[in-house]
Backbone as a printed PyTorch tensor [residue, N CA C, xyz], in Angstrom:
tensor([[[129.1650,  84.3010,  93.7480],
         [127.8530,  84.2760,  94.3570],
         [128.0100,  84.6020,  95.8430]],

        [[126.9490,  85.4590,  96.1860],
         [127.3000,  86.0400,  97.6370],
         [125.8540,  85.9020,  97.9190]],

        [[125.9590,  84.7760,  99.5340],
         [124.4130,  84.7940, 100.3200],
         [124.5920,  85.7470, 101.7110]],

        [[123.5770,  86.3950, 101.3470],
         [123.5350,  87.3930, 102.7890],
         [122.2590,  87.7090, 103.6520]],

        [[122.1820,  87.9520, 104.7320],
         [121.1350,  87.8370, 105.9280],
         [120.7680,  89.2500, 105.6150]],

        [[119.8780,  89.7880, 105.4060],
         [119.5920,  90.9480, 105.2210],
         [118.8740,  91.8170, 106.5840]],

        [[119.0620,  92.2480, 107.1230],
         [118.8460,  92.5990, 108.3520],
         [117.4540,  94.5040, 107.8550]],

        [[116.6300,  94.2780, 109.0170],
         [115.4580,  95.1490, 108.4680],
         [115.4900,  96.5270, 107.7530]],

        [[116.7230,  97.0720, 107.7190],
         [116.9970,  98.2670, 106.9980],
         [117.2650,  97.6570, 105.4880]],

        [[118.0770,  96.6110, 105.5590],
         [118.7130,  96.4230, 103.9800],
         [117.7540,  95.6890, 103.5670]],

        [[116.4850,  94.8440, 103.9920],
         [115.3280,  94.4710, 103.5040],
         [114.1700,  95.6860, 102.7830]],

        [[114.5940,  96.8500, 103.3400],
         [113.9070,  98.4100, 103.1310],
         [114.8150,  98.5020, 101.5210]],

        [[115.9360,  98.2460, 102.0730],
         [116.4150,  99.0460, 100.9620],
         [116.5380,  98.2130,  99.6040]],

        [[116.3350,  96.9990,  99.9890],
         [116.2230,  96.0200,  98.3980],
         [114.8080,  95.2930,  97.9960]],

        [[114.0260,  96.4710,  98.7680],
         [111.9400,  95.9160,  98.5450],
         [111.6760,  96.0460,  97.1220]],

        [[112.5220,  96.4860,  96.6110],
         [111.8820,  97.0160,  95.1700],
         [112.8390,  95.2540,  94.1870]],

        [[113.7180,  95.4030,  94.9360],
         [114.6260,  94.3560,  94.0400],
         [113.8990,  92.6790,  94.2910]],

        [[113.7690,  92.4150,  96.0150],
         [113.1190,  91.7550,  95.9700],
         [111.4990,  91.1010,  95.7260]],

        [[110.8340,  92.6280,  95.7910],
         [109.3610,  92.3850,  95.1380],
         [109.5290,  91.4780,  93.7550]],

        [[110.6000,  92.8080,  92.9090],
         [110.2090,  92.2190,  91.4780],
         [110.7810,  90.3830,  91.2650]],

        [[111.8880,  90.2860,  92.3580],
         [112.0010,  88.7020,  91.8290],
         [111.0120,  87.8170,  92.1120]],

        [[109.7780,  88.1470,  92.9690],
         [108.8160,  87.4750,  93.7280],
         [107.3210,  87.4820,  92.7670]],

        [[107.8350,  88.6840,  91.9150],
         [106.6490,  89.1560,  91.0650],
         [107.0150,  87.9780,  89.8640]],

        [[108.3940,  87.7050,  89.7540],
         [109.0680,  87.2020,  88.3050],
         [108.4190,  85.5650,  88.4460]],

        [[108.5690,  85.4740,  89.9960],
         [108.8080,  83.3560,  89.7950],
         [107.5810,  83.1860,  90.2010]],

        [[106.7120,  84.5780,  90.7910],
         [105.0000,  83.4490,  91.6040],
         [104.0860,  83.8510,  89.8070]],

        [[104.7240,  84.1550,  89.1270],
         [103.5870,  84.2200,  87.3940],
         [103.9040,  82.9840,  87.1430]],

        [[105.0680,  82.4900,  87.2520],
         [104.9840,  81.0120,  86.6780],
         [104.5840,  79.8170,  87.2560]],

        [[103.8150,  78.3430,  86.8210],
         [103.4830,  77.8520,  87.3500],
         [104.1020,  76.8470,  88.4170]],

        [[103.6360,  76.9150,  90.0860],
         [102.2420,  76.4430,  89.8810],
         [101.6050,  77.4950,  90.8720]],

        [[102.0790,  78.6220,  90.9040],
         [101.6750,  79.5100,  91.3820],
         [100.5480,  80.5390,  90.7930]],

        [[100.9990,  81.0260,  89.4440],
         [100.1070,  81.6710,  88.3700],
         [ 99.6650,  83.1340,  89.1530]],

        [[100.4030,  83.4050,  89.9680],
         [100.4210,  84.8590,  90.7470],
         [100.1650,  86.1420,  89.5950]],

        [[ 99.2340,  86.7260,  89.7220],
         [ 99.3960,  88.0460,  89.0370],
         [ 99.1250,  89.4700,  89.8320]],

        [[100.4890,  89.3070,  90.4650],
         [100.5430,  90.1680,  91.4910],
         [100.8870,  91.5500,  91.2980]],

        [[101.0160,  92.5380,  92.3850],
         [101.2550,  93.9740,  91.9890],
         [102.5750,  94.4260,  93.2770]],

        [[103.2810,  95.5300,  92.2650],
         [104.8100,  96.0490,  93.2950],
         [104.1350,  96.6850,  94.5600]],

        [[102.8360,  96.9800,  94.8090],
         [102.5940,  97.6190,  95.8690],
         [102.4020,  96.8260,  96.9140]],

        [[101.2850,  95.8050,  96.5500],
         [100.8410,  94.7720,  97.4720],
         [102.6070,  93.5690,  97.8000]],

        [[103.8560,  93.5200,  97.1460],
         [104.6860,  92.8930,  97.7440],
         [105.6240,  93.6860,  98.4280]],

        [[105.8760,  94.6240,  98.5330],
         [106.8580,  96.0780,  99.3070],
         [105.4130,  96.0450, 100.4520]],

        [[103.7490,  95.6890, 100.8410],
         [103.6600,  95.5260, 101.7990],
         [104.4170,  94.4130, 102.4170]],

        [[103.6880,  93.6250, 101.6020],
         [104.6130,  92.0090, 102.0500],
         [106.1620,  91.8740, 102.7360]],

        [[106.5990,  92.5840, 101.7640],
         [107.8970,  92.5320, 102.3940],
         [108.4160,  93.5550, 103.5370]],

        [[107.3640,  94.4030, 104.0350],
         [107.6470,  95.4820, 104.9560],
         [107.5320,  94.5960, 106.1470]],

        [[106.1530,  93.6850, 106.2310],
         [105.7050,  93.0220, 107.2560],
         [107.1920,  92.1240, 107.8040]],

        [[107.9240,  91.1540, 106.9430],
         [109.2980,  90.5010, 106.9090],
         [110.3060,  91.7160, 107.7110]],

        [[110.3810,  92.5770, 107.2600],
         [111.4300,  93.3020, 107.6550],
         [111.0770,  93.7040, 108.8350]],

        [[110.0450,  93.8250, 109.4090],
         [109.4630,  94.1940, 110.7880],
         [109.6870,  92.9440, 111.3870]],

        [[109.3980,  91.8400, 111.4180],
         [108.8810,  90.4840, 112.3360],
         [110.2160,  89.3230, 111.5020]],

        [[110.6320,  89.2340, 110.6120],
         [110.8280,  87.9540, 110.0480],
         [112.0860,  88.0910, 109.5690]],

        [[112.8630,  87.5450, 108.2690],
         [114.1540,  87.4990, 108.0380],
         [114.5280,  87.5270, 106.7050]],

        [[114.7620,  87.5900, 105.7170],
         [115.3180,  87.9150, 104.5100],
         [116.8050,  87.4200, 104.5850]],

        [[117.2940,  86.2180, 103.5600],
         [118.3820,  85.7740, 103.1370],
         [118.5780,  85.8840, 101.1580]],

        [[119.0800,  86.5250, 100.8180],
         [119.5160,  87.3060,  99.6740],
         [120.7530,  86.4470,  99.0110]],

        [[120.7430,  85.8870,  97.8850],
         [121.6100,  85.3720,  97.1820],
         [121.8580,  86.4940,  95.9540]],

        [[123.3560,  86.9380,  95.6890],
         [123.3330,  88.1200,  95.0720],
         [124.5300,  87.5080,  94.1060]],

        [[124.2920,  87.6220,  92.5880],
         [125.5280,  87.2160,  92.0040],
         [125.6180,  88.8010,  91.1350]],

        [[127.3330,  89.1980,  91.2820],
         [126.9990,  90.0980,  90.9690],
         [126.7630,  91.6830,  91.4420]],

        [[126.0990,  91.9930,  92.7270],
         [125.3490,  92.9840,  93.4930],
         [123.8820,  92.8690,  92.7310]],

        [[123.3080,  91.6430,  91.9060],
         [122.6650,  91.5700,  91.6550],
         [120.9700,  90.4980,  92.3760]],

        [[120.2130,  90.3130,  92.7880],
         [119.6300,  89.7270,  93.8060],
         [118.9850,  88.9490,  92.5160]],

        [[119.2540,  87.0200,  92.8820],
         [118.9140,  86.3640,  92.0870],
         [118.2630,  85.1740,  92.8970]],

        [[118.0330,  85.2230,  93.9040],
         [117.5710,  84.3320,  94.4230],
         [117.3560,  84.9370,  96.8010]],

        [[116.4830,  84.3610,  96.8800],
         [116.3440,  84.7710,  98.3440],
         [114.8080,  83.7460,  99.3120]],

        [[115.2840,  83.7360, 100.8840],
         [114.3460,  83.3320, 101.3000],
         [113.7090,  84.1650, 102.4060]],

        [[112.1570,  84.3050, 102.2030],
         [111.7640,  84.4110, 103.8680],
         [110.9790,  84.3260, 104.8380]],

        [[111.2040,  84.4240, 105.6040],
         [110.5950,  84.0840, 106.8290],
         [110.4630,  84.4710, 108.4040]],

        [[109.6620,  83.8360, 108.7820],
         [109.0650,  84.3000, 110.5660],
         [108.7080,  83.7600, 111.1510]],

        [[108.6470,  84.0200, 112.6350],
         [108.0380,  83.0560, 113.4190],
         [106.8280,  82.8030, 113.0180]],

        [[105.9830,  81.2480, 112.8470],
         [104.3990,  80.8700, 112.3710],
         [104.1780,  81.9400, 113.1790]],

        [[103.8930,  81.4690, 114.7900],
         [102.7560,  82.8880, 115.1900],
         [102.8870,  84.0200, 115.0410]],

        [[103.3960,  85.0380, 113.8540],
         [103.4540,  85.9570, 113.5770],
         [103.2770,  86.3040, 112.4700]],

        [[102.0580,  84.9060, 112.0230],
         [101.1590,  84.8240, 110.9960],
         [ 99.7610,  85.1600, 110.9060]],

        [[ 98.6770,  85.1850, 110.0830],
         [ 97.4390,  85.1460, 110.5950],
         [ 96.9620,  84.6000, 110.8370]],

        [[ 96.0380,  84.4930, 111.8970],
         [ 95.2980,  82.8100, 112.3360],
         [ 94.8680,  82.0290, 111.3300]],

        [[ 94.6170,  82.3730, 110.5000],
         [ 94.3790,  81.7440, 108.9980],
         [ 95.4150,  80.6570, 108.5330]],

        [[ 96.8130,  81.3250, 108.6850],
         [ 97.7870,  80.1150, 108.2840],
         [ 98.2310,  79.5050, 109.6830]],

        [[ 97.8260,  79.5070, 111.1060],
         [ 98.5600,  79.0030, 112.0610],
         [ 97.3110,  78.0650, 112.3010]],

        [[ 96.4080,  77.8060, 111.9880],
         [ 95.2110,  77.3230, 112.3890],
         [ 95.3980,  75.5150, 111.9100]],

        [[ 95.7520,  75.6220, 110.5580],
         [ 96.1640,  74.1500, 110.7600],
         [ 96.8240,  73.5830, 111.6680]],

        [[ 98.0590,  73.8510, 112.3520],
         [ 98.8220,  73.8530, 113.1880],
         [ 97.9570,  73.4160, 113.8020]],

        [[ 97.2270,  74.0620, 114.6280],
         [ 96.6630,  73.7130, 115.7770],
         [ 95.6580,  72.5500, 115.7180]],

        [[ 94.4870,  72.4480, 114.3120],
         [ 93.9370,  71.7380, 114.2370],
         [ 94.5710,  70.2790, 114.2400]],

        [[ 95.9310,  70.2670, 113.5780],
         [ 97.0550,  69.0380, 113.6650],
         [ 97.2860,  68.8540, 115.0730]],

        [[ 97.4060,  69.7430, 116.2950],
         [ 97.6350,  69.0970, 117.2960],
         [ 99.1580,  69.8520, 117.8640]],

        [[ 99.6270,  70.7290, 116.4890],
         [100.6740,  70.8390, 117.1420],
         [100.9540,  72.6520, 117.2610]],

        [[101.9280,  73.2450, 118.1470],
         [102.1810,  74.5760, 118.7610],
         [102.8860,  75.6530, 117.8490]],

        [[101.8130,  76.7490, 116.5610],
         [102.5900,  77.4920, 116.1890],
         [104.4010,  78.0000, 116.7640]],

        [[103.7190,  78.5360, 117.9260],
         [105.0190,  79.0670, 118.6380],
         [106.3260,  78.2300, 118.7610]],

        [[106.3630,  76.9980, 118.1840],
         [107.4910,  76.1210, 117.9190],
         [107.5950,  76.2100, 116.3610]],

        [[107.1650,  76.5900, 116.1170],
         [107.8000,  76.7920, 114.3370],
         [108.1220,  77.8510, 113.7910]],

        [[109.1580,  78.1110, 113.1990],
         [109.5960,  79.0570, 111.9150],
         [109.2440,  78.7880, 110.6420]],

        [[108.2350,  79.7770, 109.9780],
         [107.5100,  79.6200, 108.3870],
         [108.5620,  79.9750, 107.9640]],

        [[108.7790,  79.2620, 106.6330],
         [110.1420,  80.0080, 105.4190],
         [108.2780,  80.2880, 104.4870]],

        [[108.3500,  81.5190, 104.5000],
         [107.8340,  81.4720, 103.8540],
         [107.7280,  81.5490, 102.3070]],

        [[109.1050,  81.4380, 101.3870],
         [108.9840,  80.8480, 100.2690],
         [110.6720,  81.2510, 100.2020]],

        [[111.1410,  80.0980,  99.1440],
         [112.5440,  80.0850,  98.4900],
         [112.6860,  79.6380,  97.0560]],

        [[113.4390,  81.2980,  96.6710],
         [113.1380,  81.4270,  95.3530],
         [114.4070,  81.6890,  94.6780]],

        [[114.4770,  80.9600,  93.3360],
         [115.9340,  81.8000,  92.5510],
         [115.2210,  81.7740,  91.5080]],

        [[115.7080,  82.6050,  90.2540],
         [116.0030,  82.9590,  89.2350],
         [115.8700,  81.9060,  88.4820]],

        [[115.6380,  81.1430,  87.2190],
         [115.4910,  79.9310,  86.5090],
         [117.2660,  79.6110,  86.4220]],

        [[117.9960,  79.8050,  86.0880],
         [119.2010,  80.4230,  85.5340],
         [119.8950,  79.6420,  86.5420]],

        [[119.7240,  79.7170,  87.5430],
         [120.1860,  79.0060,  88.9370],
         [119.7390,  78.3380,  89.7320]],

        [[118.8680,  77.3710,  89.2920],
         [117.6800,  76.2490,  89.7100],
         [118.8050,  75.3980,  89.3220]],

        [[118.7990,  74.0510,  90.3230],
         [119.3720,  73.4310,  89.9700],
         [121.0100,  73.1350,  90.1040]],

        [[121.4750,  74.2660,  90.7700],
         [122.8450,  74.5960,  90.7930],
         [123.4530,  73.9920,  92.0290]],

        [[122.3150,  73.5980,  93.3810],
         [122.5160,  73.7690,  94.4970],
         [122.5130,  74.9720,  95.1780]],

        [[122.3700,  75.9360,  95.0270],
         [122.6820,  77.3440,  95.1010],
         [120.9830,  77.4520,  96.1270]],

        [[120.2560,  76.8310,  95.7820],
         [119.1470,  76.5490,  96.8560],
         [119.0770,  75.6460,  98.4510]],

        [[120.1160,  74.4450,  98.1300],
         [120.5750,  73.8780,  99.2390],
         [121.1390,  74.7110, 100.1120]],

        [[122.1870,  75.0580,  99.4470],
         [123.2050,  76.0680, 100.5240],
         [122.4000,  77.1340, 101.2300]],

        [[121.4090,  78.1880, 100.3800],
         [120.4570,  78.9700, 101.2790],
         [119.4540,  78.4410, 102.1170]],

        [[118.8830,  77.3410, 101.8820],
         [118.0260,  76.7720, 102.8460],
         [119.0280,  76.1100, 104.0180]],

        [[120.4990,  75.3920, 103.8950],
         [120.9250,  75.1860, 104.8320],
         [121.2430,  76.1330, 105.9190]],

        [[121.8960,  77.3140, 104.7870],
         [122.3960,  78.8480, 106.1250],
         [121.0910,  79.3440, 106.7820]],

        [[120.1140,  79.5380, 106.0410],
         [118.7080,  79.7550, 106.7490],
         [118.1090,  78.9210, 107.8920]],

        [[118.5670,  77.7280, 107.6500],
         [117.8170,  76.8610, 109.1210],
         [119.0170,  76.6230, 109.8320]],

        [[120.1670,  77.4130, 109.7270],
         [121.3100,  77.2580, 110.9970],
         [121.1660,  78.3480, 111.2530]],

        [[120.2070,  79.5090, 111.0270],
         [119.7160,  81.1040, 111.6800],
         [118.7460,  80.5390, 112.6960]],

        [[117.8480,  79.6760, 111.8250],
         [116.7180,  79.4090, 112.8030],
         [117.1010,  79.0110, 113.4620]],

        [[118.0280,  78.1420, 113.9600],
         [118.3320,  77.0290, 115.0470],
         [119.0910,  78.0520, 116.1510]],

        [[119.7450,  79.0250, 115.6020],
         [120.9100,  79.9810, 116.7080],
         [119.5650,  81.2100, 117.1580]],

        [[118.5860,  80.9070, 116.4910],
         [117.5860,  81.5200, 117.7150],
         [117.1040,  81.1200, 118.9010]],

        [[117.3180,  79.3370, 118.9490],
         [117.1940,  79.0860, 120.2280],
         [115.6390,  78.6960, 120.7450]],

        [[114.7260,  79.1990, 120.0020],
         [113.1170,  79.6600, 120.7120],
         [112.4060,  78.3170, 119.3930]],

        [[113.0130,  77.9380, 118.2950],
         [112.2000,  77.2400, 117.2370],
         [113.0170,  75.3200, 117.5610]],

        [[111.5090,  74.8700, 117.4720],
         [112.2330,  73.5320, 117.2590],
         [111.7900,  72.5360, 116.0400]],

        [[110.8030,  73.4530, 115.2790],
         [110.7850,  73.1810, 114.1360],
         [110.6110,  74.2510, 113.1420]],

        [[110.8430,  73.7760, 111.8470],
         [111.1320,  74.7140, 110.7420],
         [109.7560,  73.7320, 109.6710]],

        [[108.9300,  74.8940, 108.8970],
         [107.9240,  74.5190, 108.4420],
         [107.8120,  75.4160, 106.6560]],

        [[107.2630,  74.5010, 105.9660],
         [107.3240,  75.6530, 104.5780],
         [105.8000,  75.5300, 104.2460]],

        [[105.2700,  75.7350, 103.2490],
         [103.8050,  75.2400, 102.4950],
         [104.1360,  75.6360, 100.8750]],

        [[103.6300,  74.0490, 100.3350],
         [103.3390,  74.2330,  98.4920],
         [101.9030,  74.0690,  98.6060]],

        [[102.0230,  75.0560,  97.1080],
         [101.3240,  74.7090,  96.1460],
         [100.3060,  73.2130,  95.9690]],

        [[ 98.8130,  73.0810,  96.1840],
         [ 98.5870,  72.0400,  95.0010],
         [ 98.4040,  72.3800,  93.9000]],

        [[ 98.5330,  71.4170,  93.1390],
         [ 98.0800,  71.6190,  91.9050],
         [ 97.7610,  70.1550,  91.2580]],

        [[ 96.6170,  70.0400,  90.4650],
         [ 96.6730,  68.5880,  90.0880],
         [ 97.4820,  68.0890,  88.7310]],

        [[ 98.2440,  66.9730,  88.6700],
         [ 99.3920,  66.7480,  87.9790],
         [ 98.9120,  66.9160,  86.3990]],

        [[ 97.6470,  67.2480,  86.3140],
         [ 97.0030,  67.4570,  84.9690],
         [ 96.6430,  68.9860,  84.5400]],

        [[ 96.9860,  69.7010,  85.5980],
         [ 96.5530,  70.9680,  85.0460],
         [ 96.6770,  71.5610,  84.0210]],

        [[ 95.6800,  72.5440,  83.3070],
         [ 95.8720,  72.5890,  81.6820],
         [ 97.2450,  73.6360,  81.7910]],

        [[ 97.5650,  74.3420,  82.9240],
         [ 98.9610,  75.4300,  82.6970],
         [100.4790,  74.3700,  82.9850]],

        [[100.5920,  73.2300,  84.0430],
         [101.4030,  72.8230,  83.8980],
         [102.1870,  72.7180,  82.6780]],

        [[103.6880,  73.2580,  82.4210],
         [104.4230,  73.6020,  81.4430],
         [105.1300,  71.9710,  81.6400]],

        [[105.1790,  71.8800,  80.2020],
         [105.8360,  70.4340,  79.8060],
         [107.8690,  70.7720,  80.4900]],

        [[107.7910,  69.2950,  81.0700],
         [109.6450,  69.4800,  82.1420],
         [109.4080,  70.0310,  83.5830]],

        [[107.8320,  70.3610,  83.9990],
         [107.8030,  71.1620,  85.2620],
         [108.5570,  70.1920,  86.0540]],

        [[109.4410,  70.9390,  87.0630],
         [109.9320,  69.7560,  88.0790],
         [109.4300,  70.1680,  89.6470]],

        [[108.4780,  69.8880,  90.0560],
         [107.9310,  70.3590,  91.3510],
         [108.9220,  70.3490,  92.7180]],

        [[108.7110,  70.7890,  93.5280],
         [109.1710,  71.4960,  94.4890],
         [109.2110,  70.7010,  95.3230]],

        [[108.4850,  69.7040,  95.8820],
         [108.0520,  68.4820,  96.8130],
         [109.4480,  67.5090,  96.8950]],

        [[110.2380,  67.3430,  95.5590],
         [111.4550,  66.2470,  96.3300],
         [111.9090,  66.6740,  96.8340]],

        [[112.3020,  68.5530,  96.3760],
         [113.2960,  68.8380,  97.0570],
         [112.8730,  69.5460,  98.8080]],

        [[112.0050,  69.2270,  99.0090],
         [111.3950,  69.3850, 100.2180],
         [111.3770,  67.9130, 100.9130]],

        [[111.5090,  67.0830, 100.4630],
         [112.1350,  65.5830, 101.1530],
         [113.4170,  65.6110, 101.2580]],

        [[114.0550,  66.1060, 100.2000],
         [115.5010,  65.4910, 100.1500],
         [115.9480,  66.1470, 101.3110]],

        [[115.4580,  67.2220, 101.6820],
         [116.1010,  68.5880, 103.0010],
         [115.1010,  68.1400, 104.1590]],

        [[114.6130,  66.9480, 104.2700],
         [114.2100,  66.1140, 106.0360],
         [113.1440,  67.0500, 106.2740]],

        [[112.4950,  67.7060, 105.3020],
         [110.6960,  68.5640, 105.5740],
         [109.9070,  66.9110, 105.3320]],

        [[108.5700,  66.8920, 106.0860],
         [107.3460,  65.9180, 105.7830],
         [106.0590,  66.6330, 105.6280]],

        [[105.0200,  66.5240, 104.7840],
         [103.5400,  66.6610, 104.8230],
         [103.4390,  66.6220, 106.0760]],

        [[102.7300,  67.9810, 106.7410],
         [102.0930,  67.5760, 107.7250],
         [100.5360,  67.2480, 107.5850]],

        [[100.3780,  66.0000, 108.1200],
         [ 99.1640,  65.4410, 107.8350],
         [ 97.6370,  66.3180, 108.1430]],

        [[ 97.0610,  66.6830, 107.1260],
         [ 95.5020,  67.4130, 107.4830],
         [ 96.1820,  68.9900, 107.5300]],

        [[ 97.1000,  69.4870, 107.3220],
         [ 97.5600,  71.0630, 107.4230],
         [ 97.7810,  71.6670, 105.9900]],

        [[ 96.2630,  71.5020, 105.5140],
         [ 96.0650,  72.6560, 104.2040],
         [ 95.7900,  73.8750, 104.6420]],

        [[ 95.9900,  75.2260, 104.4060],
         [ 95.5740,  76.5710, 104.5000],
         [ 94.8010,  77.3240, 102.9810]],

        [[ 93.8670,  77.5450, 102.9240],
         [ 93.6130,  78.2150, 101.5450],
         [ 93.8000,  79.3970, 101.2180]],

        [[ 94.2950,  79.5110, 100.2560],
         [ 94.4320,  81.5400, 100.3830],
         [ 94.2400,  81.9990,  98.6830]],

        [[ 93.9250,  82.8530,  99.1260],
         [ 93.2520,  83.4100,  97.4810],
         [ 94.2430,  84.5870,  97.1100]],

        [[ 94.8340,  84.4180,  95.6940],
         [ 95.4930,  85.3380,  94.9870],
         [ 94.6880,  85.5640,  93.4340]],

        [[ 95.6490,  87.0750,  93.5490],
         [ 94.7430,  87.2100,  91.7430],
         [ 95.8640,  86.6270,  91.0550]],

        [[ 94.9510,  85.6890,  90.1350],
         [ 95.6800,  84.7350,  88.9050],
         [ 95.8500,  85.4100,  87.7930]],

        [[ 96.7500,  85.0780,  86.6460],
         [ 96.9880,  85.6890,  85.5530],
         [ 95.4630,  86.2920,  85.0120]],

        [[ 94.8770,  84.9680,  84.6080],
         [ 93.4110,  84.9310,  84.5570],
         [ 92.2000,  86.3510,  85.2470]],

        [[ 93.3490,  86.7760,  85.9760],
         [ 92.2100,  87.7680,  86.2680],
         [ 91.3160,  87.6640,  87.6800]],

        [[ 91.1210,  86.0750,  87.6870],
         [ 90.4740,  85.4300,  88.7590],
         [ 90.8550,  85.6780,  90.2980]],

        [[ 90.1900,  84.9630,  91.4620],
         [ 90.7860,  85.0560,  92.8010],
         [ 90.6430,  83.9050,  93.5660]],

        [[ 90.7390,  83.0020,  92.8390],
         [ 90.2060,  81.5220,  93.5420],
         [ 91.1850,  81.2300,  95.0470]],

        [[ 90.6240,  80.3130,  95.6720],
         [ 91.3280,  80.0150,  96.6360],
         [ 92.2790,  78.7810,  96.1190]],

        [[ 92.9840,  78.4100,  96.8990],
         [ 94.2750,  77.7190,  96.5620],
         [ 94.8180,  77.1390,  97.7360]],

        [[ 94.9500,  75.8390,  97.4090],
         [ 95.8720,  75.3030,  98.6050],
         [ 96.6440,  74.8240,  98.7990]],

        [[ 97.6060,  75.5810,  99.7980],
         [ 98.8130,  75.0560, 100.3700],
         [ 99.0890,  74.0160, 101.0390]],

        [[ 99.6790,  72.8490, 101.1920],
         [ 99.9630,  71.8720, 101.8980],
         [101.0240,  72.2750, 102.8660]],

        [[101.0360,  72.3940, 104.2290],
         [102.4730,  72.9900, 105.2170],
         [102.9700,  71.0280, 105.0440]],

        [[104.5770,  71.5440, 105.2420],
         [105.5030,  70.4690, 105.7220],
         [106.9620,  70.9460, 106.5720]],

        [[107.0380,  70.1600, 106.9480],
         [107.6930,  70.4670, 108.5470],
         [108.7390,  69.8490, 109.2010]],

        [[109.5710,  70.3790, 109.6150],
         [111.4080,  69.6890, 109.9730],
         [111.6450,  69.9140, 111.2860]],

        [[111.9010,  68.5540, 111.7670],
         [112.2990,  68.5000, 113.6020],
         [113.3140,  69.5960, 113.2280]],

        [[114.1810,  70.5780, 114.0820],
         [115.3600,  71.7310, 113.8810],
         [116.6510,  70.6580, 114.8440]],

        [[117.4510,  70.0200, 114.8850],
         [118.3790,  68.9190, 115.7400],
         [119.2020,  69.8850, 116.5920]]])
């Protein structure tokens, strides 16, 4: 297993590899993403311009990756809680999502990339906190798949907290067809 910093050319050159793993894990729940390769090769152009890409490759194969940017180099839409909380986009780094493969859930193979990822953030010098956002979903939902194991311990166990009152809503198309809005809860890590 090989984790690597992908720097904005080799983020160009693995948009297609990393769209589709992004396309693979936001269909399942509690995301229910029914997304398209065009609209994430934007997504991921925006990253490769402003933000950072960390690539877990077993193989030369890309099975897992995280990324992220400075919050204010978000849309006021997602920095706005922030502020309404009281506290200064420009001190935080969004991850904005960390993902593997089912296959390698569970392995630790997620610790280790979220650890090398927030010792990037920290050797930037400019962040003094590191921030993510889940999913709600209510623990009854009719798609919740029986064994789901949500995302939230392991966002404690790694010293992230709820930040209190910092929901953002954002609307994706659902399997369903639909475009409902959806909300994210941000949570957030002093950087030491």
């Amino acid at each position: 297993m090989t984790i690597l910093t992908l720097d904005s050319t080799s983020i160009r050159a693995h948009r297609d590899d990393l769209a589709g793993l992004r396309l693979t894990i936001f269909r399942e729940y509690p995301y229910l993403y029914d997304g398209r390769l065009e609209d994430e090769r934007h997504y991921l152009s925006h990253y490769a311009d402003h933000g950072s890409v960390l690539a877990a490759l077993d193989g030369g194969t890309i099975v897992g990756a995280i990324t992220g940017m400075p919050l204010d180099r978000e849309p006021p839409d997602f920095t706005r809680p922030f502020r309404n909380a009281g506290r200064d986009p420009a001190q935080y780094y969004y991850i904005g999502e960390l993902l593997l493969q089912a296959p390698y859930r569970g392995s630790g193979l997620g610790s280790r990339m979220l650890a090398q990822f927030e010792q990037q953030i920290r050797q930037a010098a400019r962040f003094t906190q590191a921030c993510c956002a889940t999913v709600v979903r209510p623990d009854d939902h009719p798609l919740r798949p029986a064994g789901f194991r949500p995302v939230e311990p392991f966002c404690r166990r790694h010293g992230y907290a709820p930040v209190p009152g910092a929901v953002v809503q954002v609307a994706w198309r659902q399997l369903d067809g639909t475009r409902p809005r959806n909300s994210l809860q941000y949570w957030e890590k002093t950087l030491p």
